[in-house]
TIVO-2410 file (N, C-alpha, C; in nm, 3 decimals):
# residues 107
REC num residu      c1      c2      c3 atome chaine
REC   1      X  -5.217   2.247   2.186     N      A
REC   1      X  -5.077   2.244   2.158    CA      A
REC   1      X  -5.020   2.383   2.185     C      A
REC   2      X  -4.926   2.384   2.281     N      A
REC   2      X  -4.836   2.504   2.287    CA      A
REC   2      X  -4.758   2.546   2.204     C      A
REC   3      X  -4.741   2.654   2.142     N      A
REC   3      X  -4.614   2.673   2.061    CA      A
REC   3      X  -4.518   2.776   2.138     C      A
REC   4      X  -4.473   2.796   2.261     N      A
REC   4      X  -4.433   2.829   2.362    CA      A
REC   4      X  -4.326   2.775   2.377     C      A
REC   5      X  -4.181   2.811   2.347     N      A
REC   5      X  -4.077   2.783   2.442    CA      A
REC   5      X  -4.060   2.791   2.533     C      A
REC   6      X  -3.973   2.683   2.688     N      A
REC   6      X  -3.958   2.764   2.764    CA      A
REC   6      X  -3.815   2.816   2.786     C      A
REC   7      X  -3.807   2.909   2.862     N      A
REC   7      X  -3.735   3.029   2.878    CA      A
REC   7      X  -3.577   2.950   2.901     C      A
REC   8      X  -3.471   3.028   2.839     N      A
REC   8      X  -3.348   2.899   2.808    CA      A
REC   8      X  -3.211   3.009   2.891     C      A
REC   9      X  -3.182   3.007   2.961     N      A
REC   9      X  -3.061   3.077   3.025    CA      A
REC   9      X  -3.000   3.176   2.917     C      A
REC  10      X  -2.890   3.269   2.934     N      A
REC  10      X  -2.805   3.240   2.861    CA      A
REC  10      X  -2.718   3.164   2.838     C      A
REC  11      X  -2.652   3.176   2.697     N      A
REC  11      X  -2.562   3.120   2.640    CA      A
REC  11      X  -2.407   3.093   2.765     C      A
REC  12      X  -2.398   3.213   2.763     N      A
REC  12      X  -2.274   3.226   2.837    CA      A
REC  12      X  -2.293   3.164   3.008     C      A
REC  13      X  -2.411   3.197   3.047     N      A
REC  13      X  -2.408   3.145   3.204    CA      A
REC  13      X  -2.448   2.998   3.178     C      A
REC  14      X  -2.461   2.927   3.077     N      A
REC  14      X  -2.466   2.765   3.096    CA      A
REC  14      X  -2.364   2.724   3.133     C      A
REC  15      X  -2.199   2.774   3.113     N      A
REC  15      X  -2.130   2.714   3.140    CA      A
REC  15      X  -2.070   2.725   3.274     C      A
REC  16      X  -2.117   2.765   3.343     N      A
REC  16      X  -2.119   2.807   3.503    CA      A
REC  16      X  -2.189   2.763   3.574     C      A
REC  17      X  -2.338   2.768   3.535     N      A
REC  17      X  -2.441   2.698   3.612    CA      A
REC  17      X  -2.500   2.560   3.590     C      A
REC  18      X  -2.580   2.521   3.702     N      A
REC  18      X  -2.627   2.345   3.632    CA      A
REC  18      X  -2.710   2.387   3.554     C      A
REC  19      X  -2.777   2.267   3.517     N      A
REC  19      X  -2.953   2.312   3.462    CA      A
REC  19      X  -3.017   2.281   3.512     C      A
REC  20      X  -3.102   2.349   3.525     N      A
REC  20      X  -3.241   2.338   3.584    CA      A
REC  20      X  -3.263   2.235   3.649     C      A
REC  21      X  -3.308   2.181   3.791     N      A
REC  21      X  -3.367   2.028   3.794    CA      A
REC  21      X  -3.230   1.935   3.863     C      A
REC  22      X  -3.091   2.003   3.832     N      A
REC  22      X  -2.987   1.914   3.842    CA      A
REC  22      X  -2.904   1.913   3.919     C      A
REC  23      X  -2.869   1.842   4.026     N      A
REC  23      X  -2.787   1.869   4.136    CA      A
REC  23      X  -2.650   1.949   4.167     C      A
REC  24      X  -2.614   2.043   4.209     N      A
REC  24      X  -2.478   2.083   4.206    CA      A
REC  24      X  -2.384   2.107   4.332     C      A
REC  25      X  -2.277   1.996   4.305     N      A
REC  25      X  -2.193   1.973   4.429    CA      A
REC  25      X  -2.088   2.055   4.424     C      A
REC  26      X  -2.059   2.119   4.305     N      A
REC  26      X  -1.969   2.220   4.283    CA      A
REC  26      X  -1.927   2.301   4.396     C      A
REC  27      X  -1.794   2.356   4.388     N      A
REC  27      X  -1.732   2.453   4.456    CA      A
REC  27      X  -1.693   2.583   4.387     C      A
REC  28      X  -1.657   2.705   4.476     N      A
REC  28      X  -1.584   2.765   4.393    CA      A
REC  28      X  -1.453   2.761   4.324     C      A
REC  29      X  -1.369   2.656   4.375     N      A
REC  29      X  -1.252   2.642   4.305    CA      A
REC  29      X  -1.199   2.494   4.370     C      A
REC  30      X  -1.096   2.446   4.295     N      A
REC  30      X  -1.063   2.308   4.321    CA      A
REC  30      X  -0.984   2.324   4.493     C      A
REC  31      X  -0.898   2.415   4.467     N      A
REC  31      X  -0.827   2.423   4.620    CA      A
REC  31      X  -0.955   2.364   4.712     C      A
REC  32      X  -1.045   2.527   4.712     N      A
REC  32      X  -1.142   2.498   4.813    CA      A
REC  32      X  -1.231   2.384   4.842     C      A
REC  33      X  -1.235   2.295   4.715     N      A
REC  33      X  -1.336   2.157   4.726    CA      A
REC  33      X  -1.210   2.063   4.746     C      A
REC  34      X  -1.098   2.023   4.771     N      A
REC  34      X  -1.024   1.949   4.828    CA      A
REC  34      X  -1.017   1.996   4.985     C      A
REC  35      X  -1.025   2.114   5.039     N      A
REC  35      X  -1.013   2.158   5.129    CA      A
REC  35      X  -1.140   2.049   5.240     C      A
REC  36      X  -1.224   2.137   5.170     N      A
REC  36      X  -1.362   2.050   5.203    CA      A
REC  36      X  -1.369   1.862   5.208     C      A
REC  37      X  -1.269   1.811   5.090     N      A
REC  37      X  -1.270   1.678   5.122    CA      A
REC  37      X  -1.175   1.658   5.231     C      A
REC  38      X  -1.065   1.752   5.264     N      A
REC  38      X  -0.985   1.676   5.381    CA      A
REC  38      X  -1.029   1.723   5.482     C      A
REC  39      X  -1.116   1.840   5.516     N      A
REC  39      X  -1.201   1.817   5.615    CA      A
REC  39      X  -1.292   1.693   5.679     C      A
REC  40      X  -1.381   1.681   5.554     N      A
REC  40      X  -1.470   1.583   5.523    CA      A
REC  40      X  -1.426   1.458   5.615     C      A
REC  41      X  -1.291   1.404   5.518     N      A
REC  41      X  -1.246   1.319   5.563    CA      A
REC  41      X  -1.175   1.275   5.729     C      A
REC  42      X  -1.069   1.342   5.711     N      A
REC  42      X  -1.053   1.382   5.875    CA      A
REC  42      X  -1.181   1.322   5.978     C      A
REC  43      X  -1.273   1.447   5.981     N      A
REC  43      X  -1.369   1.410   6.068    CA      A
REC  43      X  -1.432   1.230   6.031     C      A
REC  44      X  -1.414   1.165   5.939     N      A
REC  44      X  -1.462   1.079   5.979    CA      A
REC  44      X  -1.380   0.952   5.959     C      A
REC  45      X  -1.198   0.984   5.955     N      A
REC  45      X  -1.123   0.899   5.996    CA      A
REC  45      X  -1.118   0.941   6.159     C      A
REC  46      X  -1.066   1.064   6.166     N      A
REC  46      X  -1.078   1.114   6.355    CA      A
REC  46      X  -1.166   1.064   6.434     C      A
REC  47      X  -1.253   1.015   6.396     N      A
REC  47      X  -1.400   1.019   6.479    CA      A
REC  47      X  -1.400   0.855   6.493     C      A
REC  48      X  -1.323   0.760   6.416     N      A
REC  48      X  -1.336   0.607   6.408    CA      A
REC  48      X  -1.216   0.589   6.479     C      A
REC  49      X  -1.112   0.675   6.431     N      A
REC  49      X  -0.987   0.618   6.514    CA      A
REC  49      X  -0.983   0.671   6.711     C      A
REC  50      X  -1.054   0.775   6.688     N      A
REC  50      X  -1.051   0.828   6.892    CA      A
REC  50      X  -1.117   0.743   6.942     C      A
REC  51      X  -1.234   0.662   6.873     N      A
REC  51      X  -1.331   0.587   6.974    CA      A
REC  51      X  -1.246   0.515   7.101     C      A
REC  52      X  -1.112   0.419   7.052     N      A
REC  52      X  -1.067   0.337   7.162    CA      A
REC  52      X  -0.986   0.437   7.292     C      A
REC  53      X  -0.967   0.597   7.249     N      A
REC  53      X  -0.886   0.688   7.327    CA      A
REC  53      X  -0.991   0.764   7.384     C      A
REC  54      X  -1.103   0.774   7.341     N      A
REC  54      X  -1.193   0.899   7.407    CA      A
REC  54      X  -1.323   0.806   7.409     C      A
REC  55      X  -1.337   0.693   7.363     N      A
REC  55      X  -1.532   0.633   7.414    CA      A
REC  55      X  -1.557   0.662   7.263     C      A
REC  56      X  -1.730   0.655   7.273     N      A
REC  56      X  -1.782   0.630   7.163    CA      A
REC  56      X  -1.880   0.769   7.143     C      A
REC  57      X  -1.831   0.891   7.231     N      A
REC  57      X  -1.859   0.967   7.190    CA      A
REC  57      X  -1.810   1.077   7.117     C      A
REC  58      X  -1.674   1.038   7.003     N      A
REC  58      X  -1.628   1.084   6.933    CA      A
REC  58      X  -1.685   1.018   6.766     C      A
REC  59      X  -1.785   0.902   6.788     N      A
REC  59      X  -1.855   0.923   6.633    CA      A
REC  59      X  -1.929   1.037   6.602     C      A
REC  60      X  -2.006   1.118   6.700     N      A
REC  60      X  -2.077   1.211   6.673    CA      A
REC  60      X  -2.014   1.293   6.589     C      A
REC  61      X  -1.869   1.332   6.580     N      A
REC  61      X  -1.802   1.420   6.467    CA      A
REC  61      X  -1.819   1.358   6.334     C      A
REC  62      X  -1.868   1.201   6.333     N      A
REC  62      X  -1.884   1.214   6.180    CA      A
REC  62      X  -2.009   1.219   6.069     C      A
REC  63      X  -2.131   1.237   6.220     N      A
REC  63      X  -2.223   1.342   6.090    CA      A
REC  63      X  -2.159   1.461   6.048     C      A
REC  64      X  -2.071   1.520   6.133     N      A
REC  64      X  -2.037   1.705   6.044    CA      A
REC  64      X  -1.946   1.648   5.940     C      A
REC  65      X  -1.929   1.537   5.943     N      A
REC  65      X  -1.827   1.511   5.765    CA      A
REC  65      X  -1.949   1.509   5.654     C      A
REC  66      X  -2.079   1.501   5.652     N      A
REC  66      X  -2.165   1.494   5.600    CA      A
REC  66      X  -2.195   1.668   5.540     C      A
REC  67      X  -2.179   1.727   5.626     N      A
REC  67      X  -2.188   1.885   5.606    CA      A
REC  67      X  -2.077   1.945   5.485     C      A
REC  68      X  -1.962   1.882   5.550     N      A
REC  68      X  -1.843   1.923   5.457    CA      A
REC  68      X  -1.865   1.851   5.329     C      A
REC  69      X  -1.907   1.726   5.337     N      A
REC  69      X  -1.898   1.654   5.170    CA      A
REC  69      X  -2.033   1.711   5.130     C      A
REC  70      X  -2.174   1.790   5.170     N      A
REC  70      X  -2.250   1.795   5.103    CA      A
REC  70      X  -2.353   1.693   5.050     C      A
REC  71      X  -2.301   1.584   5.132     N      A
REC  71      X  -2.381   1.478   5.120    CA      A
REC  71      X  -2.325   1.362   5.162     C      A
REC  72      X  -2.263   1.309   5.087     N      A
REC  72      X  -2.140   1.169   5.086    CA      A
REC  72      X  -2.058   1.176   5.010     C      A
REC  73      X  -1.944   1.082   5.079     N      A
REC  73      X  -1.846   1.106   4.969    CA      A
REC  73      X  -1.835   1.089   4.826     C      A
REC  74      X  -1.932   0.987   4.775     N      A
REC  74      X  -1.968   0.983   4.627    CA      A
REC  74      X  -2.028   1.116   4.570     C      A
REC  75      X  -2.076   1.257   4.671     N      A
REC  75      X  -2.141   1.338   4.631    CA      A
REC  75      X  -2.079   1.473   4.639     C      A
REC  76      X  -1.912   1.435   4.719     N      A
REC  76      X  -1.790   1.503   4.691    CA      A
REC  76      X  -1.715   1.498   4.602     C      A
REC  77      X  -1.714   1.351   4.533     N      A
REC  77      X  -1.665   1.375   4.405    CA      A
REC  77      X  -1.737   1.332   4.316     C      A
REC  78      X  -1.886   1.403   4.328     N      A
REC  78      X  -1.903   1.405   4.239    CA      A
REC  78      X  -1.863   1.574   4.203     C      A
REC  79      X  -1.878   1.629   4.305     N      A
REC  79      X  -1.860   1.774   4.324    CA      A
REC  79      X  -1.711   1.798   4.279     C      A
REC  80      X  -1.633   1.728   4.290     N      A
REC  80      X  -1.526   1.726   4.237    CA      A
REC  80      X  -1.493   1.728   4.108     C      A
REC  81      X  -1.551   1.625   4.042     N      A
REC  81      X  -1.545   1.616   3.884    CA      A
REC  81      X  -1.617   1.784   3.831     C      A
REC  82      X  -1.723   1.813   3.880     N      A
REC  82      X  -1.830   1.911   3.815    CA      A
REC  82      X  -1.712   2.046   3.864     C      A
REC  83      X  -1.668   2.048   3.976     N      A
REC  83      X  -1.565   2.148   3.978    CA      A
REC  83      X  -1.451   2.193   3.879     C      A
REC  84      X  -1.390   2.077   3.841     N      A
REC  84      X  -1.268   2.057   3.754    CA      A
REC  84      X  -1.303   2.094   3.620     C      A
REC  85      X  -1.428   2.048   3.567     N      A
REC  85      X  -1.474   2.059   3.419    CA      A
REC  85      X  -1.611   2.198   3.421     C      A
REC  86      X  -1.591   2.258   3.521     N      A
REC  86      X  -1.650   2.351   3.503    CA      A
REC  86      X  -1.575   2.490   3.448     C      A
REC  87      X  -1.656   2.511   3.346     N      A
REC  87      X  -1.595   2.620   3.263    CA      A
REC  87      X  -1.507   2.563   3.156     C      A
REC  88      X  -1.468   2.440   3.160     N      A
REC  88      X  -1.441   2.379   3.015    CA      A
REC  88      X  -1.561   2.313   2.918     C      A
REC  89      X  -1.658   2.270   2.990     N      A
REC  89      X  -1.749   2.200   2.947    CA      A
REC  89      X  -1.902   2.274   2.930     C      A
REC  90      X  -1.983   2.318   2.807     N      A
REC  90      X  -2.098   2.351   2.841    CA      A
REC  90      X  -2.235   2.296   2.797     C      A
REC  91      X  -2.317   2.313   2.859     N      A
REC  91      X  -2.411   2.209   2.779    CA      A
REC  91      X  -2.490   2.278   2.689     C      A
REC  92      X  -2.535   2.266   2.575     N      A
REC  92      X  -2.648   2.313   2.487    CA      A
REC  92      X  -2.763   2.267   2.457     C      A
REC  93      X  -2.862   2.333   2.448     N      A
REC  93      X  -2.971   2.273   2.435    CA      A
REC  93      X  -3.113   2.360   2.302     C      A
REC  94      X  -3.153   2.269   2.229     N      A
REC  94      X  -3.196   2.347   2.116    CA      A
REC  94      X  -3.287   2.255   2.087     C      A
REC  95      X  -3.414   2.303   2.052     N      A
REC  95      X  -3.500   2.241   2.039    CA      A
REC  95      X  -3.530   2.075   2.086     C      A
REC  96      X  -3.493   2.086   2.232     N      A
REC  96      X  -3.529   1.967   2.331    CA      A
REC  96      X  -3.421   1.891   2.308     C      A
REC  97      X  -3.330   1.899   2.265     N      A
REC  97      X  -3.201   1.836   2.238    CA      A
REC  97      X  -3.066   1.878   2.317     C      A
REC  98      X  -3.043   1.809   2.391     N      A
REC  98      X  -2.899   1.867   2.500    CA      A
REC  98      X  -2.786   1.804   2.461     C      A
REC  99      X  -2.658   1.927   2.436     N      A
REC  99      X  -2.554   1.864   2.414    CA      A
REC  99      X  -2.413   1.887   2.479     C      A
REC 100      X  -2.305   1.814   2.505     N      A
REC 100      X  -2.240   1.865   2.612    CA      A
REC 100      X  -2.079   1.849   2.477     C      A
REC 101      X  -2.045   1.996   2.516     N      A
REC 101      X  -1.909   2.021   2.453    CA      A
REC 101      X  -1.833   2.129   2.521     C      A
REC 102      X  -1.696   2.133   2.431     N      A
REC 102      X  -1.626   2.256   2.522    CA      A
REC 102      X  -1.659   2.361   2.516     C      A
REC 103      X  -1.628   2.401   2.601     N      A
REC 103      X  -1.687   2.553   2.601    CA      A
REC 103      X  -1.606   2.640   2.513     C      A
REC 104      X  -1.678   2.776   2.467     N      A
REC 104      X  -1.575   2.857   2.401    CA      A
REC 104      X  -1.528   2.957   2.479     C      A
REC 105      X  -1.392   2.996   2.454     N      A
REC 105      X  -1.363   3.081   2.534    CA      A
REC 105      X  -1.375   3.185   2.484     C      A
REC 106      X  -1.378   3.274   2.589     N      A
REC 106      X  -1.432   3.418   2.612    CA      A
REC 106      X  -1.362   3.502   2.655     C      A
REC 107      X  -1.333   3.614   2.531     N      A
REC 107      X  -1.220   3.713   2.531    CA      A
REC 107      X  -1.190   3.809   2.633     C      A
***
């Protein structure tokens, strides 16, 4: 039996960073992750609507919408939500127990 914690961030950078293990689609700011979705998007309305004006070698622009969303679009917003509630929301965790509340602010 270990009686070994393991090693727990700080307090203050939980509410900035993921945890450990957990995906983050986050941006630095909402502007910039909408930016990124109308990129996103674009390229892969542009790329469906040129086919009948330019051939079918205008789908190729919509793997790079994949670049901009970071994955898919379910994985843009998810990046979206984690953007918006980041820095309101932090998670805690204490003796194997995680809990998610607001954050406190910091003078």
């Amino acid at each position: 039996m270990s009686l070994v914690k393991p090693a727990q961030p700080p307090e203050e950078a939980s509410a900035h960073y993921p945890a450990p293990g957990t995906k983050d689609y986050a941006s630095r700011s909402v502007p910039r992750h909408l930016a990124r979705g109308a990129v996103g998007f674009g390229l892969i309305i542009g790329s469906v609507v040129l086919v009948p004006v330019a051939g079918p070698a205008t789908l190729l622009a919509a793997p790079l919408a994949l670049i901009a969303f970071r994955g898919c679009p379910t994985c843009w917003m998810a990046g979206l939500a984690q953007t918006i509630s980041r820095g309101r929301l932090e998670r805690r965790c204490a003796d194997g127990v995680c809990t998610l509340s607001t954050a406190r602010s910091v003078p």
